[in-house]
N, C-alpha and C positions, 0 to 999 in steps of 0.2 A: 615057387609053387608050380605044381606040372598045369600046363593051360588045360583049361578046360574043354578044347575045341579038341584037345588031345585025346581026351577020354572020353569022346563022342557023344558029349548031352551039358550042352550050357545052361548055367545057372537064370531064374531070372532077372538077378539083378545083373548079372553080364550082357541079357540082351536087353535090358534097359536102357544102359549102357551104352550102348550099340545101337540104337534106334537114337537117341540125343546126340550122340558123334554126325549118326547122319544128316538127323534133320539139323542141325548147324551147319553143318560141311554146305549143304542143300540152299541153306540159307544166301547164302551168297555166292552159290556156281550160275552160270550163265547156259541153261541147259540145252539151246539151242546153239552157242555158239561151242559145248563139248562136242553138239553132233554123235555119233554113234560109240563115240569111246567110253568105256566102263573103270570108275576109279577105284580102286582096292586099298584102303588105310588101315593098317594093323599099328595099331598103338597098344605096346608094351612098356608099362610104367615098372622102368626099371630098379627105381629109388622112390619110395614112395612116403609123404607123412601127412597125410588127407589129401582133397582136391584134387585127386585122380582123375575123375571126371574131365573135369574144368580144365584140368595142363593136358589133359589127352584132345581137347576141340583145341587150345589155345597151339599144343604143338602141332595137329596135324594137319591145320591153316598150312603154316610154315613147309610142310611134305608135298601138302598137294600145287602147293604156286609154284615151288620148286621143281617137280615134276613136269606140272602142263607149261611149266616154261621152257625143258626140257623139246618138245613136243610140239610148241606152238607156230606157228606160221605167221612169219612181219605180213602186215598188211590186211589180217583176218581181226575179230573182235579178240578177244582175252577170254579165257572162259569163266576166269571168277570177276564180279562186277565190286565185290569191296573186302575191308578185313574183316577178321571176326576173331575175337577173344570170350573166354569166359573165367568166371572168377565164384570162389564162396565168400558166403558174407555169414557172418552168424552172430548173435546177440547173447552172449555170457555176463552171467550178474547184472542182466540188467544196459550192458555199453555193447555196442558193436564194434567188432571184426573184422577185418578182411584178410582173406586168404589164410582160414583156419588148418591149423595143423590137425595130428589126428587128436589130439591129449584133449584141444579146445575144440576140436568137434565133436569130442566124447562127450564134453562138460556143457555143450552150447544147448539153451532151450527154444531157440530158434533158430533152423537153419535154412539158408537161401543161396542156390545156383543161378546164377547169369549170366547169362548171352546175349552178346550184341555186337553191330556190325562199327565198324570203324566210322557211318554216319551219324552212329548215338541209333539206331534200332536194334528194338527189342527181336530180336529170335526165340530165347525161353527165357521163364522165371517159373523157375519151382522152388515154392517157400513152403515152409513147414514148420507146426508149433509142434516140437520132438516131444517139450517139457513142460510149457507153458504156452498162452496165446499171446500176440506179439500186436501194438496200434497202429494205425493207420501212421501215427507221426514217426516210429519205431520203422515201419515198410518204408514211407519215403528217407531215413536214414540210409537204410541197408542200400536201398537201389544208390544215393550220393555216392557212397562211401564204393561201391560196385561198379559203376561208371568209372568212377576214378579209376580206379584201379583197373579198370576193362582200359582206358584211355592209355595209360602208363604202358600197358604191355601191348596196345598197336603202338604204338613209340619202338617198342624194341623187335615188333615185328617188322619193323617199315625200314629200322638199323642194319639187321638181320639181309632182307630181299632186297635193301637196295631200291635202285628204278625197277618200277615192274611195269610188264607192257601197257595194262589197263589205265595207268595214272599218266 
């Protein structure tokens, strides 16, 4: 698809988008030890089969440590203070989910985005009854089942970076 940034007027749901990238990213920089530096993340999902979203905060964790590691000065703070992944969760016939493709986000009547820092803190949850309304025992599923799965891929972020200055 030609970007939209292309054809000079982005969609809303692009700067949705875009504003949850940030406030993630946001989530766990250190903005006093970035000091005056300005961070630019362009996340292009290049293969995509739902949770766009979600692998665009999970991958550009991974850019930005990578970068201000790049960048960083031994002996100064780190500028990001922890991880951050995110994950969909979504409830089809009734069972949850994790990490819906597009087919079963098509089909899901409950769908949930989360974010959260490699301490087990919340950043965002946006849940939504698409098709149906979803229980309070139903929510505390999605979020188990979400952690997990948010835990599982700081694992492979932590494979991935290696030692990183802040740890």
């Amino acid at each position: 698809n030609i970007r939209e940034a292309a054809r000079g007027k982005q969609s809303g749901r692009t700067q949705e988008i875009q504003r949850l990238i940030g406030r993630s990213l946001r989530g766990v920089l250190n903005m006093k030890a970035l000091g005056e530096k300005t961070v630019w993340v362009d996340c292009d999902v290049i293969q995509a089969d739902g949770g766009t979203r979600t692998a665009s905060i999970t991958g550009s964790f991974i850019a930005v440590v990578d970068a201000l590691a790049k960048i960083h000065t031994p002996g100064t703070p780190f500028p990001i203070k922890d991880f951050i992944a995110a994950v969909s969760v979504g409830i089809i016939d009734g069972a949850a989910y994790l990490d819906l493709c597009y087919e079963e986000d098509s089909r899901a009547g409950v769908d949930l985005n989360l974010v959260m820092t490699g301490a087990g803190q919340f950043i965002e949850v946006q849940g939504t009854g698409e098709k149906t309304s979803f229980s309070h025992a139903q929510f505390s599923e999605m979020l188990a089942l979400g952690e997990a799965g948010i835990r599982q891929l700081i694992d492979y972020q932590k494979d991935v970076l290696g030692t990183l200055a802040w740890k």
